[in-house]
Backbone as CSV, one residue per row, in Angstrom:
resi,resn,N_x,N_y,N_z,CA_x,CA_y,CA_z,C_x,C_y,C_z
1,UNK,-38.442,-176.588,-10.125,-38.997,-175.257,-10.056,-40.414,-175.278,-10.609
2,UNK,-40.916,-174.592,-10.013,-42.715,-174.419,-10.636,-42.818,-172.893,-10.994
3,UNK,-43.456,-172.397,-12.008,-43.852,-170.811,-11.932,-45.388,-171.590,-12.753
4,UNK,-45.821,-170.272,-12.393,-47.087,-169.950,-12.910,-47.674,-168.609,-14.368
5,UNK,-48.011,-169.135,-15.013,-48.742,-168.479,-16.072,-49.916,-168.073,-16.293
6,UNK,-50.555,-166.743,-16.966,-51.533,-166.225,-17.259,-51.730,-166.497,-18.566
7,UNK,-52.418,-167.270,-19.594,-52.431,-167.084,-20.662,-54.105,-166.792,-21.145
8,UNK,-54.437,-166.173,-22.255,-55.460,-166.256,-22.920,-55.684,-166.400,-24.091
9,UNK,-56.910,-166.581,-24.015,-57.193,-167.218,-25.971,-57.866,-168.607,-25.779
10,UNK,-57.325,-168.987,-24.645,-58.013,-170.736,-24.611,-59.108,-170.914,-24.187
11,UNK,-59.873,-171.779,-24.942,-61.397,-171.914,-24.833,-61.784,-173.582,-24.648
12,UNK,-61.002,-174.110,-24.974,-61.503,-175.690,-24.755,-60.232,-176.797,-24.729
13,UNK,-60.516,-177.945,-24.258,-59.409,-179.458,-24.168,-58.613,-179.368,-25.351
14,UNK,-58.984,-178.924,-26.602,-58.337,-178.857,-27.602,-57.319,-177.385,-27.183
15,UNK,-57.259,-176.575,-26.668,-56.506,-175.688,-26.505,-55.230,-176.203,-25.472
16,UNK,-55.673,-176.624,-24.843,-54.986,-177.480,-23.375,-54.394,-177.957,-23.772
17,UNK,-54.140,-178.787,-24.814,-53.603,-179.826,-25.398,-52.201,-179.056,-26.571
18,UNK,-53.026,-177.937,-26.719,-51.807,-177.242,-27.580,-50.622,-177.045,-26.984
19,UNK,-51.174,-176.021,-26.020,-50.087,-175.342,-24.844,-49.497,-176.217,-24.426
20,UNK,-49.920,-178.050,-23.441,-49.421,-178.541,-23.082,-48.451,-179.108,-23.979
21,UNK,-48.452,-179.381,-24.964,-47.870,-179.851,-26.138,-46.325,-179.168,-25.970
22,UNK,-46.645,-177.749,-26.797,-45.592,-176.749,-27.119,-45.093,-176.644,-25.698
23,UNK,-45.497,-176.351,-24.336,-44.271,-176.113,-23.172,-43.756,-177.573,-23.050
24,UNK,-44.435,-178.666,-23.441,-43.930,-179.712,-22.567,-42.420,-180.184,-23.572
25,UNK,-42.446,-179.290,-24.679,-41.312,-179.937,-25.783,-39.961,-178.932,-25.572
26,UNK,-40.305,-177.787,-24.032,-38.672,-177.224,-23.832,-38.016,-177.917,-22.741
27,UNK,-36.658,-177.687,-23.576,-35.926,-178.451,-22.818,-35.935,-178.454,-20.651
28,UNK,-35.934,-179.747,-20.049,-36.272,-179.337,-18.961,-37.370,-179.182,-18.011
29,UNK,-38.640,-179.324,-19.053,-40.120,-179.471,-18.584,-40.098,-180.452,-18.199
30,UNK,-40.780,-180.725,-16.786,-41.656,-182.302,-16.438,-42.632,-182.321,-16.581
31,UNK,-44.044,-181.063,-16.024,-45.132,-181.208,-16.302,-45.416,-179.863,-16.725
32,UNK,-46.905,-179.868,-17.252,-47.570,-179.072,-17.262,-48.765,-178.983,-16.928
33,UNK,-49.466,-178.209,-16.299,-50.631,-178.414,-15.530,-51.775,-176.825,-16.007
34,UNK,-52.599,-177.316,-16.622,-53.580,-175.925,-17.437,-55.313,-176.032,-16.559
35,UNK,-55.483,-174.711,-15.999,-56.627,-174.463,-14.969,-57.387,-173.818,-15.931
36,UNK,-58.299,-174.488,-17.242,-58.884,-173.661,-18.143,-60.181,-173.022,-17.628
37,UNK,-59.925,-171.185,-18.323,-61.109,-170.316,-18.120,-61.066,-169.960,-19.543
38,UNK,-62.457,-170.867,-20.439,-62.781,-170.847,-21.017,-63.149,-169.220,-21.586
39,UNK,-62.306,-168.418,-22.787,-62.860,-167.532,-22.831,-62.126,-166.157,-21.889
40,UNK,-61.686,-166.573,-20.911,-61.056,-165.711,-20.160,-59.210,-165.856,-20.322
41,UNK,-59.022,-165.821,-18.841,-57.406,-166.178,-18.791,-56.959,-167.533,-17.686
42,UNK,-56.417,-168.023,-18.734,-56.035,-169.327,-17.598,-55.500,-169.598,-17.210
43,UNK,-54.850,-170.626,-15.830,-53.688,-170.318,-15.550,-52.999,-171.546,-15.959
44,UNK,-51.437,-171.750,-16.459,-50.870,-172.832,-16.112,-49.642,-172.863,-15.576
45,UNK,-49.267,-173.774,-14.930,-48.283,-173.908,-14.198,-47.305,-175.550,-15.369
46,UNK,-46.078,-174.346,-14.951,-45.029,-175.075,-15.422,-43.899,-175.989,-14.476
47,UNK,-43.695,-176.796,-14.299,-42.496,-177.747,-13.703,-41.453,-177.900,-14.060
48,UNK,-40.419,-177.271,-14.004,-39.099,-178.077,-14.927,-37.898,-178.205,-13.564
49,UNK,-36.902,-178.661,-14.065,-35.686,-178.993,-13.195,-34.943,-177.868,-12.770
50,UNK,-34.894,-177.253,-13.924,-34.105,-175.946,-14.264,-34.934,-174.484,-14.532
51,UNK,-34.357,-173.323,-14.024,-35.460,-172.402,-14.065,-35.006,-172.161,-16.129
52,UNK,-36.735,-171.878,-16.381,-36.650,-171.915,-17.711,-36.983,-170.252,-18.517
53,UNK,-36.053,-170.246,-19.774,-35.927,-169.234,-20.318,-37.339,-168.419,-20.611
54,UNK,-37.738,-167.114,-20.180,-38.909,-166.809,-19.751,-39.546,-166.330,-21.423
55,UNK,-38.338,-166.351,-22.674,-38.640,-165.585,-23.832,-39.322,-167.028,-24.403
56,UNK,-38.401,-168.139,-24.246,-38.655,-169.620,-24.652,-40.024,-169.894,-24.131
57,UNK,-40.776,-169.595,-23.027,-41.703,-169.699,-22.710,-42.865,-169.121,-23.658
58,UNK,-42.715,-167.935,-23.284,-43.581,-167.030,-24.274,-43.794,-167.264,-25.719
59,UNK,-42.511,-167.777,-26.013,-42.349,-168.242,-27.995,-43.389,-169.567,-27.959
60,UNK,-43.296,-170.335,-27.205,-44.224,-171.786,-26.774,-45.632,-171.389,-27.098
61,UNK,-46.016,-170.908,-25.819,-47.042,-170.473,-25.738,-48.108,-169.233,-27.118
62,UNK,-46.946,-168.710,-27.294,-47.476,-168.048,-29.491,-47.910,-168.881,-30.326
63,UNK,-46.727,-170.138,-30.171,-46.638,-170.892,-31.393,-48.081,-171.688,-30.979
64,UNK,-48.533,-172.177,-30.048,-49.926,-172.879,-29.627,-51.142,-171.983,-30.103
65,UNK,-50.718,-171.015,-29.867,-51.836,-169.839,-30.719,-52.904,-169.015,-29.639
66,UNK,-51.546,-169.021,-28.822,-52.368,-168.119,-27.433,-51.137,-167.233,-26.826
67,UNK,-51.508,-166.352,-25.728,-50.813,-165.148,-25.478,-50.512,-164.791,-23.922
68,UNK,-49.547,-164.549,-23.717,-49.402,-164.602,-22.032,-50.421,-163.659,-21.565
69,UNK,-50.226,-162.903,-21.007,-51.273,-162.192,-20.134,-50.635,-161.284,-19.062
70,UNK,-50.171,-160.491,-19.644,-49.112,-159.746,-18.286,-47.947,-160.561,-17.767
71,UNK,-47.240,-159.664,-16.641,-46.227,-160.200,-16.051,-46.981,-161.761,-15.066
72,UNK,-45.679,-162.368,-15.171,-46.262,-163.469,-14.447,-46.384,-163.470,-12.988
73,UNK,-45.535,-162.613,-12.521,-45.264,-162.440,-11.188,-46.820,-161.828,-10.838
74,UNK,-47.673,-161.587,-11.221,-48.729,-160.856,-11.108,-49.651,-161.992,-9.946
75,UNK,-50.221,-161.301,-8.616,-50.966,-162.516,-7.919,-52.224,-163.200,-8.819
76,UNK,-52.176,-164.175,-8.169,-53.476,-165.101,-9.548,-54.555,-164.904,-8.664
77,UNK,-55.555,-164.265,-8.902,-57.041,-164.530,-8.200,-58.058,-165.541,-8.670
């Protein structure tokens, strides 16, 4: 399964590295893939086997020290 994320707060490789960090350690992740807008909202896309718990997501993404960004279902421009 793949979904896609809005997050913000991230500004540089060192941020990338957080997020990728914290999603890549729930259970079920294969990849993670981060489209950084420095300053804005970025997107990343998640991979796992199994569709993954959407609260577990969000807790990930806090603990890295950044913030979703609306519903995800939202189209990405």
């Amino acid at each position: 399964m793949t979904d896609t994320y809005r997050v913000t707060g991230m500004t540089c490789e060192h941020c990338v590295a957080a997020v990728t960090e914290e999603l890549s350690a729930l259970d079920g992740v294969t990849a993670v893939a981060v489209d950084l807008v420095a300053g804005g909202t970025s997107t990343v896309t998640v991979e796992s086997a199994e569709p993954l718990d959407q609260a577990a997501v969000a807790d990930a993404i806090d603990e890295a020290g950044y913030a979703l960004a609306g519903p995800r279902d939202l189209p990405l421009v």
